[in-house]
ZADO-117728 format. One record per atom (N, C-alpha, C, CB): residue number from 1; residue in three letters; atom name; x, y, z. Coordinates in steps of 0.2 Angstrom, whole numbers, plus 2048, in hexadecimal, padded with zeros to 3 digits. Glycine has a CB too. Example, Ala and Ser with C-alpha at 12.3 -4.5 7.8 and 13.67 -1.06 7.14 Angstrom:
REM ZADO-117728
R     i    aa   at   east   north    up
R     1   ala    N    842     7E4   827
R     1   ala   CA    83E     7EA   827
R     1   ala    C    842     7F0   827
R     1   ala   CB    839     7EA   82D
R     2   ser    N    840     7F5   823
R     2   ser   CA    844     7FB   824
R     2   ser    C    840     800   827
R     2   ser   CB    846     7FD   81D
***
This chain:
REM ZADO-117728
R     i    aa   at   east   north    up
R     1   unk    N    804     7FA   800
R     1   unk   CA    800     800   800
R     1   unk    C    804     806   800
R     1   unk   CB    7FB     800   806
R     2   unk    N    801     80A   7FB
R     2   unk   CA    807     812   7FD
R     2   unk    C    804     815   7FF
R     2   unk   CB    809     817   7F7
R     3   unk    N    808     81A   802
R     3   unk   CA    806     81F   808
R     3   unk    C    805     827   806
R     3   unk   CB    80B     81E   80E
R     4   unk    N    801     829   806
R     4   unk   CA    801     830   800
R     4   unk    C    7FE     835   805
R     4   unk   CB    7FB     82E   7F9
R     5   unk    N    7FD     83A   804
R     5   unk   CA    7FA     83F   806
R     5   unk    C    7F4     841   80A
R     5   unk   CB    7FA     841   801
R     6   unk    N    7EF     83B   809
R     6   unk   CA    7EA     83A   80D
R     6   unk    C    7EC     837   813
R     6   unk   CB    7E4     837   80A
R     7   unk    N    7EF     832   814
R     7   unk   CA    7F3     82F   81A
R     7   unk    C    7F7     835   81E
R     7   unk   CB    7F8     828   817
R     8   unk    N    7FA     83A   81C
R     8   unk   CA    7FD     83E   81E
R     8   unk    C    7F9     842   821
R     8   unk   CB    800     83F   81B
R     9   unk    N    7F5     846   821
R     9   unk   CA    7EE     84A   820
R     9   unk    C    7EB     846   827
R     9   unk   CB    7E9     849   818
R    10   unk    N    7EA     83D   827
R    10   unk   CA    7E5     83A   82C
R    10   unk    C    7E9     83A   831
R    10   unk   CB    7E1     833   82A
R    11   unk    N    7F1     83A   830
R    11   unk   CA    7F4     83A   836
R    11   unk    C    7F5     841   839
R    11   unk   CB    7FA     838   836
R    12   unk    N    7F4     847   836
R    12   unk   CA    7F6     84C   838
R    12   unk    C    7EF     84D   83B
R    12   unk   CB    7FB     850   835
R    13   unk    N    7E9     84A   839
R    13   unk   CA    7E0     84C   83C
R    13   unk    C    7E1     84A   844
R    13   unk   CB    7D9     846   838
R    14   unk    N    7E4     844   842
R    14   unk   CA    7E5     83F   84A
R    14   unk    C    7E7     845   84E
R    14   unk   CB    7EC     838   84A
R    15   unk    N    7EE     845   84D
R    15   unk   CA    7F2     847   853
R    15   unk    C    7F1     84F   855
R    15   unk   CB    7FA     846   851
R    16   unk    N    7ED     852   850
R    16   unk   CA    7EB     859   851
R    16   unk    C    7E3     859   855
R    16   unk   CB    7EB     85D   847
R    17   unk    N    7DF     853   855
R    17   unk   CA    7D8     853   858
R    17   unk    C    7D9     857   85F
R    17   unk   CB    7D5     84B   858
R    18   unk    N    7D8     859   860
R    18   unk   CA    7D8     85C   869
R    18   unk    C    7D6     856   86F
R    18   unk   CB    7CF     863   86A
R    19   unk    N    7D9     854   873
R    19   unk   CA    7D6     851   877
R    19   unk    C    7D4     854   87D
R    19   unk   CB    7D9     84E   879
R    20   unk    N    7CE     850   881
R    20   unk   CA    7C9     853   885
R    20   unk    C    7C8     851   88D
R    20   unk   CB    7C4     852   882
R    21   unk    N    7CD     84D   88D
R    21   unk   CA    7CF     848   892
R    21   unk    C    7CE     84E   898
R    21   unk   CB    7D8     844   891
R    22   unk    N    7D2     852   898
R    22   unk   CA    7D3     856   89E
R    22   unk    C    7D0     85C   89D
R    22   unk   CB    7DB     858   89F
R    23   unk    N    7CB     85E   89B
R    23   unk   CA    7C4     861   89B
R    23   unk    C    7BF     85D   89C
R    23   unk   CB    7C2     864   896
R    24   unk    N    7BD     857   89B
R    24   unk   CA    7B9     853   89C
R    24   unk    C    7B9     852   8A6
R    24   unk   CB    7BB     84B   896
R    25   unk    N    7BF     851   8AA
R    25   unk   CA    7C4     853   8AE
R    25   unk    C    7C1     856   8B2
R    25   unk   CB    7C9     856   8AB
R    26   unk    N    7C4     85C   8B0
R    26   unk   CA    7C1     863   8B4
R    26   unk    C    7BB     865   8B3
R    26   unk   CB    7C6     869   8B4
R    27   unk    N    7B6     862   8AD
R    27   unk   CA    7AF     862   8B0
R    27   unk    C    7AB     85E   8B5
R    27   unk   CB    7AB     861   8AC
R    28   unk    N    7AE     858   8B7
R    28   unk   CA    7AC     856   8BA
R    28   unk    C    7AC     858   8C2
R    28   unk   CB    7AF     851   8B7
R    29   unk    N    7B3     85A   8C2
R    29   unk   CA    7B5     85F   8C9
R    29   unk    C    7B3     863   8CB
R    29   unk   CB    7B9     861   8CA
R    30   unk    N    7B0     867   8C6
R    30   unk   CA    7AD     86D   8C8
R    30   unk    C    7A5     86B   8C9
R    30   unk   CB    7AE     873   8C2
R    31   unk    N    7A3     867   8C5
R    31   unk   CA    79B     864   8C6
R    31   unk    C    79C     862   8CE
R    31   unk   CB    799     85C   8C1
R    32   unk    N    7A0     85E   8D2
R    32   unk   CA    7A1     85C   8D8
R    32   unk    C    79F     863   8DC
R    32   unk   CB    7A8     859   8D8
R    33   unk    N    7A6     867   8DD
R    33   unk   CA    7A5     86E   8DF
R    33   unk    C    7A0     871   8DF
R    33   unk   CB    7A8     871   8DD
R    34   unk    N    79D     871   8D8
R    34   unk   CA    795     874   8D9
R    34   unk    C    791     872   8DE
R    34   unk   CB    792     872   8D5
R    35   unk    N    78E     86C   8DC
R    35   unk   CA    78D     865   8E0
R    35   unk    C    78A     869   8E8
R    35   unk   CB    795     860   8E1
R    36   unk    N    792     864   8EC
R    36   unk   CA    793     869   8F1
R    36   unk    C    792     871   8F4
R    36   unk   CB    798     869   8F1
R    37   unk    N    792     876   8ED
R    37   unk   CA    790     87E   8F2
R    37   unk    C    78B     880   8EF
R    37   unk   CB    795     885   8F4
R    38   unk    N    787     87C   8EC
R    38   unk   CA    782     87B   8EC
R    38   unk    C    77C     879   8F1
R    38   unk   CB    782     879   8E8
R    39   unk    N    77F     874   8F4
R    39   unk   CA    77B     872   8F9
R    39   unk    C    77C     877   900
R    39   unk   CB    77D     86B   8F9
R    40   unk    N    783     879   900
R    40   unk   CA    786     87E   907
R    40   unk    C    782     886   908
R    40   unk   CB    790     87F   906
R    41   unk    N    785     888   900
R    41   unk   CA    782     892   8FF
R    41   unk    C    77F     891   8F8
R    41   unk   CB    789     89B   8FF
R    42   unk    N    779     890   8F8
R    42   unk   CA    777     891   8F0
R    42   unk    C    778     897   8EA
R    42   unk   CB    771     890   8F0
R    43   unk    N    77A     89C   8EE
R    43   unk   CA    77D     8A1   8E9
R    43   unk    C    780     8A2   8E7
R    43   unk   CB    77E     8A4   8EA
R    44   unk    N    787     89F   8EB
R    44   unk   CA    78E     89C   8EB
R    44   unk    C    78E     899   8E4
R    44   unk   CB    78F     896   8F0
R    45   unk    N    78C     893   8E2
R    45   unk   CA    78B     88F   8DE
R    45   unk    C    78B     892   8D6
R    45   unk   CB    786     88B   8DF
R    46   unk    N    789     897   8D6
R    46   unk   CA    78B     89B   8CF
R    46   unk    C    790     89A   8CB
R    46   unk   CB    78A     8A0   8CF
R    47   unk    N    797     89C   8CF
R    47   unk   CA    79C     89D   8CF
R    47   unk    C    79F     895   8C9
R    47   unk   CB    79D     89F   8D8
R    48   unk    N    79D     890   8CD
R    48   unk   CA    7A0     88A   8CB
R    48   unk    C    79C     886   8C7
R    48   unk   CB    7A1     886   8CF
R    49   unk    N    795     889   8C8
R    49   unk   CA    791     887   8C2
R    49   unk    C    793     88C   8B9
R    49   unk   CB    789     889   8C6
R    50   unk    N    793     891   8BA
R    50   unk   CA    797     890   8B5
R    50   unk    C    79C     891   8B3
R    50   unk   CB    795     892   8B3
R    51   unk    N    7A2     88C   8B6
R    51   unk   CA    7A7     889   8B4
R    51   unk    C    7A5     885   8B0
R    51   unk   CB    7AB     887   8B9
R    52   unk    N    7A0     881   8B5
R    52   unk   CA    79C     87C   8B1
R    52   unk    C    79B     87C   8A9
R    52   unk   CB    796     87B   8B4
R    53   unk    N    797     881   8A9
R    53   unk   CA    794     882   8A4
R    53   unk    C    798     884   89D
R    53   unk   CB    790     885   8A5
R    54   unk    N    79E     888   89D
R    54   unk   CA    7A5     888   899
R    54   unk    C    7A7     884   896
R    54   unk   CB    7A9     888   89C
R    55   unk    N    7A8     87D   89C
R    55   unk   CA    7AE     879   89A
R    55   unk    C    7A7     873   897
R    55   unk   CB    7B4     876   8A2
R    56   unk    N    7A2     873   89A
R    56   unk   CA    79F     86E   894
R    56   unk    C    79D     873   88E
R    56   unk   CB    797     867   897
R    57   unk    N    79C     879   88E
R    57   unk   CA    79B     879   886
R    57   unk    C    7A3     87A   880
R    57   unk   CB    796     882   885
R    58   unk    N    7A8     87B   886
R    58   unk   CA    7AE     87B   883
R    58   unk    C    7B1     872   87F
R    58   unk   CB    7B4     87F   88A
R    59   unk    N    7AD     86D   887
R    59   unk   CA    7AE     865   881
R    59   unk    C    7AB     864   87E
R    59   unk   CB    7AF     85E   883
R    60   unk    N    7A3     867   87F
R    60   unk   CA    79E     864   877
R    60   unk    C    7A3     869   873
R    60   unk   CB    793     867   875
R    61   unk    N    7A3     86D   872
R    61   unk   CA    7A5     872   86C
R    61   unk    C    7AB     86F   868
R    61   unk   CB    7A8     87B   86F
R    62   unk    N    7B1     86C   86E
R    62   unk   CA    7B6     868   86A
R    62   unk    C    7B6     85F   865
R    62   unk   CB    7BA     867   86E
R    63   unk    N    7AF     85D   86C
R    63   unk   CA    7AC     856   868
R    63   unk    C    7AA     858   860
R    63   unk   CB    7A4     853   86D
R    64   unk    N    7A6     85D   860
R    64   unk   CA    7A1     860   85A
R    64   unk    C    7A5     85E   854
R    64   unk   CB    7A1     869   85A
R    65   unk    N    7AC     863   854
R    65   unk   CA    7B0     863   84E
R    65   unk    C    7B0     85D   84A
R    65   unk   CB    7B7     864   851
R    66   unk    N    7B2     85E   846
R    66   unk   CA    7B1     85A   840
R    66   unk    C    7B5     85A   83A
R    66   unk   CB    7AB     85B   83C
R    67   unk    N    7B9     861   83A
R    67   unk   CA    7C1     861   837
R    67   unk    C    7C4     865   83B
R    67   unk   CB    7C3     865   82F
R    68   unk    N    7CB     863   837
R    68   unk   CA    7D1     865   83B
R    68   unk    C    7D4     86C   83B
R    68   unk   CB    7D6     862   83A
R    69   unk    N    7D6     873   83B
R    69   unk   CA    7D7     876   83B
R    69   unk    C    7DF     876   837
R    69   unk   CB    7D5     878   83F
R    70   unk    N    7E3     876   833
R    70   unk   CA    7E7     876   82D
R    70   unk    C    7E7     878   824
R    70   unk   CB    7E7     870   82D
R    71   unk    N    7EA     87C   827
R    71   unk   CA    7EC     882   821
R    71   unk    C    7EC     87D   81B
R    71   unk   CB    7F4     888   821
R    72   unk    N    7EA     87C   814
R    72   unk   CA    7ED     879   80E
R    72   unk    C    7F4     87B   810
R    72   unk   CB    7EA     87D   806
R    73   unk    N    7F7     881   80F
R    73   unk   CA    7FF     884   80E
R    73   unk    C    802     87F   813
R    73   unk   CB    801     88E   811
R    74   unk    N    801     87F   818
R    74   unk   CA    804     87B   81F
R    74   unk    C    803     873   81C
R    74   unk   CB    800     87D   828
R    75   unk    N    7FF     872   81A
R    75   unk   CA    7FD     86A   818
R    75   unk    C    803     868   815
R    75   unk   CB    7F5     868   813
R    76   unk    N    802     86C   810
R    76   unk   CA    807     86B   809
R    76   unk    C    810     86D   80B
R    76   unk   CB    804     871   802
R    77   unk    N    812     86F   80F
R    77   unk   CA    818     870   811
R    77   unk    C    819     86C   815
R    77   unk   CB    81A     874   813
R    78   unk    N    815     86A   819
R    78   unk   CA    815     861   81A
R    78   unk    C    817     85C   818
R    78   unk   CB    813     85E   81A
R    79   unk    N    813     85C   814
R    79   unk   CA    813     856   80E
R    79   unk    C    81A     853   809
R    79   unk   CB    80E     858   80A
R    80   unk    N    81C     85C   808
R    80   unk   CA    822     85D   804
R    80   unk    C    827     858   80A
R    80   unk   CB    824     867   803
R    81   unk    N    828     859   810
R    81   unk   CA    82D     859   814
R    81   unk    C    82D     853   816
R    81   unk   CB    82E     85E   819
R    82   unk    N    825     84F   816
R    82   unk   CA    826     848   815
R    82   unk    C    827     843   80E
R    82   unk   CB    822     845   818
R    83   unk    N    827     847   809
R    83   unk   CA    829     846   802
R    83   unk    C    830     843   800
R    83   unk   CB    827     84C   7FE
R    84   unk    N    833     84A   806
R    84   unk   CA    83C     84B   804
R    84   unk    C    83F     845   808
R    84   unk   CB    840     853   807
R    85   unk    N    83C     845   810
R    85   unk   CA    83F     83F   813
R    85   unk    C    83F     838   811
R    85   unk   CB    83C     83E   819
R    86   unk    N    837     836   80E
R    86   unk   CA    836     82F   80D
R    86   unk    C    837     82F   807
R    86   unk   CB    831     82C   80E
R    87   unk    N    836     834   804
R    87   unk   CA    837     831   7FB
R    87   unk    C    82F     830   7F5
R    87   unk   CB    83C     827   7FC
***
């Protein structure tokens, strides 16, 4: 099998996707915290609620995505430079 330009492109999709691991994370921790001064000063709770609310519209918004953000120009000077290495 050759390896061509679309293979290059699905690796650079891969390694460029955003991971969500550690927002998924510190929604969780803040949900907790809420939780908690919510139940103690309910006024309080604003504060952490929307933290909450941030960081899950910030991991849908990254789940959402659907391409990758990559210039053509940048793609292609890429490509050139794995062209020159491997041949």
């Amino acid at each position: 099998m050759r390896w061509g330009a679309e293979h290059l492109y699905y690796e650079l999709a891969r390694r460029q996707r955003p991971k969500t691991g550690c927002a998924v994370s510190a929604l969780i921790f803040f949900s907790i915290i809420t939780l908690f001064v919510l139940i103690k000063v309910k006024w309080l709770a604003l504060i952490p609620l929307m933290v909450v609310i941030v960081l899950a519209r910030s991991v849908w918004r990254t789940k959402q995505r659907k391409f990758i953000l990559l210039e053509q120009k940048l793609f292609d000077s890429l490509l050139q430079t794995w062209v020159k290495a491997h041949g």
